[in-house]
Residue, then its C-alpha position, 0 to 999 in steps of 0.5 A: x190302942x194300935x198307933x194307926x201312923x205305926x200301923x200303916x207303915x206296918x202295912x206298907x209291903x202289903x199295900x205295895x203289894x195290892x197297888x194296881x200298878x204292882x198287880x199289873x205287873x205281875x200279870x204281865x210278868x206271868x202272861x206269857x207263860x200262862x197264854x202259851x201253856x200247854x195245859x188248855x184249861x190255864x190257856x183258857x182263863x189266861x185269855x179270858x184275863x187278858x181280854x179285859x185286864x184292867x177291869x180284871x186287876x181292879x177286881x183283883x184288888x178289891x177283893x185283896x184290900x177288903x180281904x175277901x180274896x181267897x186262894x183258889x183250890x190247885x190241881x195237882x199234876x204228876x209229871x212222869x220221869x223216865x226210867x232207864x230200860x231195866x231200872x225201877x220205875x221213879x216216883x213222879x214229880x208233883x208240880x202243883x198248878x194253880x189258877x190265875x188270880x193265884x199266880x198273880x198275887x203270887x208273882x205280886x209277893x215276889x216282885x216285892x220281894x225282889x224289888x229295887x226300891x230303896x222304900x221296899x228294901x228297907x224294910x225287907x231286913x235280910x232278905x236283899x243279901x239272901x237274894x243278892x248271893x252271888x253262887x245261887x244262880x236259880x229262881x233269882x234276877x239277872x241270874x241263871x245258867x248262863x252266869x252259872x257256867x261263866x262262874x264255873x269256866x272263871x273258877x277253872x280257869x283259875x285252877x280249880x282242878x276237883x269236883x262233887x256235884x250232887x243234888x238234893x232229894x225231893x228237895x221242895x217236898x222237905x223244905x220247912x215252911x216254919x223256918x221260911x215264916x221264921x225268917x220273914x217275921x225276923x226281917x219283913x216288916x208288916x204282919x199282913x204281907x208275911x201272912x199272905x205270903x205264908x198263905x200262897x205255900x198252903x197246897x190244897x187240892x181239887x183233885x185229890x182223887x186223880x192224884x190219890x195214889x200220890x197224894x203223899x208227895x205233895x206238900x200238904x201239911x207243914x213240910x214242902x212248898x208247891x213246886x210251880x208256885x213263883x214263891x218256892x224258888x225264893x223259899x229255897x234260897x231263904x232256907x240253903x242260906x247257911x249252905x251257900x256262905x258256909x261251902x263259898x269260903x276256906x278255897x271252895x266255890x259252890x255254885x246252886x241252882x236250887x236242889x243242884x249244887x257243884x263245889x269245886x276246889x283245888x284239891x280232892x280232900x277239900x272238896x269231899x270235906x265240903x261235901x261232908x259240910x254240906x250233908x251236914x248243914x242239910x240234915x239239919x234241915x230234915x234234907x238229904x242229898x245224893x252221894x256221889x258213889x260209883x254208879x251214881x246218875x244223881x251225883x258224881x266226884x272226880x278231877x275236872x279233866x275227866x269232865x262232869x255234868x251239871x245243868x244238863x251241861x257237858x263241862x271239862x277244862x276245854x268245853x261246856x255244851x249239852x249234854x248227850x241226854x239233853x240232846x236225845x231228850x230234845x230230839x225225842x220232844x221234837x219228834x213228839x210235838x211234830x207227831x201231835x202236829x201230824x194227828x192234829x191236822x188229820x183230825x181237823x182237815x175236814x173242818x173250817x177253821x178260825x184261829x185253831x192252829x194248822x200247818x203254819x202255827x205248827x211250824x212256828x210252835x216248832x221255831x219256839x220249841x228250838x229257840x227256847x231250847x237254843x237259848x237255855x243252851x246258849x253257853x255252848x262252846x262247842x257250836x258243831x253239837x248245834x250244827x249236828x243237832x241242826x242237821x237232825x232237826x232239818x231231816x224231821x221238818x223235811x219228813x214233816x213237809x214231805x207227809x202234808x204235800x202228800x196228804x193234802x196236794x190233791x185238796x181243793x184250793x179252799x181245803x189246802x188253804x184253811x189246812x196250810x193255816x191261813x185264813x179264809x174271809x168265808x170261814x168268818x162267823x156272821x154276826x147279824x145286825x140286831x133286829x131295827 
């Protein structure tokens, strides 16, 4: 016969886990992201959700404590990558999207994980010192690609004088999910919260046809995590354990974010033996890595004066600022989003409006896209890249407000002003009173 005081404190993770005030937390955690994505079918429920969350949490909970709640089916998306002119077309990224009630539960799991709680910890065995690890800098608390290029600025500065940066091949595509089970079931006390956590990396999706053509990049059976889901990122670290204790010690410092990783040392030979090291830790793993060989885009190895990418990062012994493809790559996303704005506007000037954005929500989706994109590259030394960056921006904002003066001066009042973005009391939906 099961103790049943045994049997509690076995699902303590579990029941932590499914407490309203630990659902709740994780819906605000994810509600940002989900109610300004750009997909309108995850903007759709996320709204629904936050329009009453309270009662939504609550049935959130009582389908997982009676354990009838079931992992919606995902929508599998292929996220085209750019090939350079004259250069092979490359496989897409497959980003699995799942619904809301999904990622809830799955920001749930992790915050458990993550959790500061001398309770929780304690029965967490290991996993504390996995996410604690200094180097790993991706899909961990407190720690991201500012501390990333502090770490790397220290470790130059102390001398470090040669480099090898690499990444890892279709790395949530190969990363093995019985190794990560192993690992829980090792370290977490309580069988229901290792289970459930399994059951977040099963990837089935509802659109199989659409993706058909691609279908074998997505994680469907025993090998890979869904790359999008909040859990894969913690996967990775679980499972490169060996990697990041093993090339941090003998004078190398390896910094990883996730499937890209920079070892320095102080001489040539050490950090190509680390290198070495590093293939052969992975191919344990059923993963490979790019060699950085003349011609490589994905990996390189030299002496810190010749200066090297990482994080889309410039870095050399002076400076740290963007690279020349992330700045054409964020000019050219900026000239994308104010052409979508252009032909949102046209499509609509003839309509009421009631809170579809205009030209003033377009302009403040442009302010986010160059905050966010300012504050990822934070870290810049050289602050001129942003000023050049600045001046390019201002030249398209200008041709921006130049087209909508032309288009829409001539307008009559109430036009120009439900086009400009503020709303008229006219456009009001008239709600009649019910019938005495």
């Amino acid at each position: 016969m099961i103790d049943p005081t045994q049997q509690k404190a076995d699902e303590f993770l579990w029941r932590e886990t499914t407490s309203l005030r630990a659902l709740m937390r994780a819906w605000h955690d994810v509600k940002g992201r989900v109610i300004h994505s750009n997909d309108p079918r995850t903007r759709s429920d996320a709204e629904q959700f936050a329009a009453d969350p309270e009662r939504n949490i609550r049935q959130l909970q009582k389908s997982l404590r009676s354990g009838k709640f079931q992992f919606a089916a995902q929508r599998g998306i292929l996220k085209i990558k750019r090939s350079a002119p004259g250069e092979a077309r490359k496989p897409p990224r497959p980003i699995v999207a799942s619904p809301l009630p999904n990622r809830v539960v799955q920001r749930a799991i992790l915050n458990t994980c993550q959790s500061d709680d001398p309770k929780i910890r304690r029965r967490l065995g290991k996993l504390p010192e996995v996410i604690a690890t200094p180097t790993s800098v991706g899909g961990l608390p407190g720690r991201g690609v500012p501390e990333a290029m502090a770490m790397i600025r220290q470790t130059i500065a102390s001398g470090t004088t040669w480099f090898v940066r690499s990444d890892l091949k279709a790395f949530f595509q190969h990363i093995p999910k019985p190794r990560v089970e192993e690992f829980l079931r090792a370290n977490l006390a309580g069988p229901s919260f290792v289970d459930w956590f399994m059951k977040t990396l099963a990837t089935e999706l509802e659109n199989e046809d659409e993706v058909r053509a691609w279908l074998d990049l997505f994680p469907l059976g025993e090998e890979g995590v869904p790359q999008g889901s909040a859990l894969s990122a913690l996967c990775a670290n679980i499972v490169l354990q060996t990697l990041d204790a093993e090339l941090n010690c003998r004078g190398l410092t390896t910094l990883r974010y996730l499937d890209d990783f920079l070892i320095l040392g102080r001489s040539r030979r050490a950090v190509e033996l680390g290198f070495q090291r590093a293939q052969a830790i992975l191919a344990e793993l059923g993963m490979e890595c790019h060699d950085p060989g003349p011609g490589s885009k994905k990996a390189a190895k030299g002496h810190v004066t010749e200066g090297f990418e990482f994080l889309s990062f410039h870095i050399d012994q002076n400076d740290i600022y963007p690279s020349t493809a992330a700045q054409t790559a964020f000019l050219e996303n900026f000239r994308v989003a104010v052409r979508h704005a252009k032909a949102e506007l046209a499509s609509v000037e003839n309509q009421p409006r009631r809170a579809e954005p205009r030209f003033i929500q377009c302009l403040a989706q442009l302010d986010r896209k160059v905050r966010g994109w300012g504050d990822a590259f934070a870290p810049t030394t050289k602050r001129i890249v942003f000023a050049q960056l600045d001046s390019e921006i201002g030249e398209i904002l200008d041709d921006f407000q130049r087209w909508f003066r032309r288009r829409y001066s001539p307008a009559n009042t109430i036009r120009r002003r439900r086009l400009l973005g503020v709303a008229l009391l006219g456009d009001t939906e008239h709600i009649r009173p019910p019938p005495a």
